[in-house]
C-alpha positions, -999 to +999 in steps of 0.1 A: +081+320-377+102+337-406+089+346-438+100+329-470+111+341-509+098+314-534+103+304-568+082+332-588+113+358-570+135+334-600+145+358-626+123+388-615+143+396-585+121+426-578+131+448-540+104+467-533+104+444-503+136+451-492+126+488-492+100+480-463+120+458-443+127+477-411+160+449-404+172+440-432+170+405-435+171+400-473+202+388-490+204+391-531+220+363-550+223+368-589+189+362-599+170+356-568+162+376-532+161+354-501+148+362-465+170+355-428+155+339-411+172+344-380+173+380-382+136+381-399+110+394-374+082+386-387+064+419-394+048+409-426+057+444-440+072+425-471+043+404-482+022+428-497+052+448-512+064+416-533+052+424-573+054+389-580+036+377-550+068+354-541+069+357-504+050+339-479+047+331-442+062+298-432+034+286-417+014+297-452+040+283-478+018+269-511+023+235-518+058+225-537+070+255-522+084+244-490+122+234-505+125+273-502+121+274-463+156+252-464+171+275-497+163+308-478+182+294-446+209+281-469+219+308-493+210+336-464+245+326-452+264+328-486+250+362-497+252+394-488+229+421-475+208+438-498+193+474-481+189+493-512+163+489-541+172+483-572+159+479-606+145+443-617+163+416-635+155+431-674+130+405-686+115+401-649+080+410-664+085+381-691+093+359-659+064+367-639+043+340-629+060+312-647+064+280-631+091+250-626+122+278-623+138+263-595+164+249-619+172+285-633+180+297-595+219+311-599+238+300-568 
């Protein structure tokens, strides 16, 4: 089981969770945080941390979330490790909670 970054991470790109996360499995594209999940471990550390509520087990993804199982696995690849926080995406708060942003995600 891995743990999964979904769409509400689109434009918000908050790290508080990558602040928790005792192996560093989060990779940061340009507007978007994904999860290894090879080197994910399943601690659940993250969850709670997220301020956009955007991560999820596998097993617990909400429905027309599951595409994002596959993206994190994907793009995990391309991007590189992200260890540090950093400060949001500038209008993260306007972002927050809006839906269908799947097409805004910057590959």
């Amino acid at each position: 089981m891995t743990f999964v970054v979904t769409e509400n991470c689109i434009k918000c790109k908050f790290t508080d969770c990558v602040d928790v996360c005792p192996v560093d499995c989060f990779r940061e594209g340009p507007n978007f945080l994904v999860i290894d999940p090879d080197e994910c471990i399943d601690c659940t550390l993250c969850e709670p941390e997220c301020p956009a509520n955007a991560i999820f087990s596998e097993d617990e993804l909400p429905s027309g979330q599951e595409i994002f199982l596959e993206l994190n696995a994907k793009l995990s690849k391309e991007w590189p490790v992200i260890t540090e926080v950093k400060a949001p995406l500038p209008d993260a708060e306007e972002w927050n909670g809006k839906q269908a942003k799947i097409d805004l995600l910057e590959k």
